[in-house]
C-alpha positions as CSV (number, residue, x, y, z in Angstrom):
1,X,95.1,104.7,110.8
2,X,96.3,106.2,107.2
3,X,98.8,103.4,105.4
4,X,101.5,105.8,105.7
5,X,101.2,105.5,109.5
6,X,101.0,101.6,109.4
7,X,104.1,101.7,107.1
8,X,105.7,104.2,109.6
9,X,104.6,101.9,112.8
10,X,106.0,98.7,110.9
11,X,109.6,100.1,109.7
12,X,110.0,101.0,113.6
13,X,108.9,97.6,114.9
14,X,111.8,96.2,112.2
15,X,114.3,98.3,112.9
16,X,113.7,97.6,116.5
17,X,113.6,93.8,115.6
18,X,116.5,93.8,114.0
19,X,118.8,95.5,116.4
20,X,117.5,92.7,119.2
21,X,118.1,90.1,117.1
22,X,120.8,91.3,115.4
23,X,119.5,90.8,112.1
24,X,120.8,92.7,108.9
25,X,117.9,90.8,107.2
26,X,115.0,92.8,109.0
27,X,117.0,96.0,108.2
28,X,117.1,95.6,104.8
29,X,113.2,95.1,104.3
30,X,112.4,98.5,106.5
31,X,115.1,100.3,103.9
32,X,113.0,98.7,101.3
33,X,110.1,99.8,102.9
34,X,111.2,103.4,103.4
35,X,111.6,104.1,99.9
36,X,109.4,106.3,98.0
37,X,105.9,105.4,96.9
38,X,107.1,105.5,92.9
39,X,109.9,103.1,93.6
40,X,108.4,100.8,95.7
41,X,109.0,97.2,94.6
42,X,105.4,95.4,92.4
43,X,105.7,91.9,92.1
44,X,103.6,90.0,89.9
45,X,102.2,86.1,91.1
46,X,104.0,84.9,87.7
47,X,107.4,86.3,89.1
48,X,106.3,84.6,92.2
49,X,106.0,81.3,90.9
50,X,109.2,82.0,88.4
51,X,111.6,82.6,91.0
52,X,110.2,80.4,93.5
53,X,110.3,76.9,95.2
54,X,107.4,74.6,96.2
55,X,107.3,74.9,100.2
56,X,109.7,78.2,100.0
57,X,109.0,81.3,102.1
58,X,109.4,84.8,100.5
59,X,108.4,88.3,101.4
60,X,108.2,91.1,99.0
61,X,109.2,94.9,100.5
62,X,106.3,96.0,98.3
63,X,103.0,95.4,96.4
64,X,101.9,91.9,95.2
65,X,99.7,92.1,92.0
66,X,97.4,89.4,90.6
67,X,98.6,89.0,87.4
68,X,99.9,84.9,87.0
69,X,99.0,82.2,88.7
70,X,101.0,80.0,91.1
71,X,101.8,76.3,90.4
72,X,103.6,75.1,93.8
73,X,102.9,76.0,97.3
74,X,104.5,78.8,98.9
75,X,104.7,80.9,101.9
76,X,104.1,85.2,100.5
77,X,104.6,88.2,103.1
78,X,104.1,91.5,101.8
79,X,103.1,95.1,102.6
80,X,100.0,95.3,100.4
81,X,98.5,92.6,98.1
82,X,96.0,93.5,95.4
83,X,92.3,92.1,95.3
84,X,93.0,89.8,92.9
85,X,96.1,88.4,94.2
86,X,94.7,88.1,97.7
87,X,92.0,85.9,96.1
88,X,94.8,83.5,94.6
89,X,97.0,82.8,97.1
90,X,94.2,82.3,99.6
91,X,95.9,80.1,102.4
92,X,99.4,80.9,101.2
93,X,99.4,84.6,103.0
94,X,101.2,85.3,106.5
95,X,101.6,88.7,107.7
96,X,104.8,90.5,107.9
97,X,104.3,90.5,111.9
98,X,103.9,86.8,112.2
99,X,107.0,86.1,110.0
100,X,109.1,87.8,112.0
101,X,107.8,85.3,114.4
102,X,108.6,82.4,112.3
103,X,111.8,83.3,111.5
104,X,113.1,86.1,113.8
105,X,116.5,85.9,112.1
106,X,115.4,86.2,108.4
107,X,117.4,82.9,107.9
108,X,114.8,81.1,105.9
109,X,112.9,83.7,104.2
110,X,114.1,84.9,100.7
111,X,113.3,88.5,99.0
112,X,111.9,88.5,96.2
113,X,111.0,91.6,93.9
């Protein structure tokens, strides 16, 4: 399956999500999602570990690249993750699908990017 066909699949399954749980939270992300391929959001792990607490759980709309390093544990959902940023965050990754599991509301779960 081409990206563009996972990305499709996935902005469905949260705009579905959202509308049973009536969650404006789940919305916003497939907006964020939906956007263009130039704008999409690239977050950096240093702006990760900037504009993040130890124990926190974020998701970024968008890429995650490997530049930085995190100091403090952290929770990171995201659409696509670089090589190298894969490699440092290890254990720290949960998919977008079982986040919405976690948290079906989007109560505890920041954006960040």
């Amino acid at each position: 399956m081409k990206t563009n066909q996972i990305k499709e699949k996935l902005i469905e399954e949260l705009k579905a999500h959202s509308t049973k749980e009536k969650s404006n939270f789940w919305k916003r992300i497939a907006k964020e999602l939906q956007r263009s391929t130039r704008k999409t959001r690239e977050v950096n792990l240093d702006k990760l570990d900037k504009h993040t607490k130890e124990n926190e759980t974020v998701i970024v709309p968008g890429k995650i690249l490997g530049k930085g390093e995190l100091t403090h544990k952290i929770t990171v959902a995201a659409f696509s993750i670089t090589e190298t940023a894969k490699e440092k965050l290890k254990n720290n990754l949960i998919s977008i699908h079982d986040l919405i599991e976690k948290d079906p509301k989007g109560k505890n779960t920041r954006i960040i990017g």
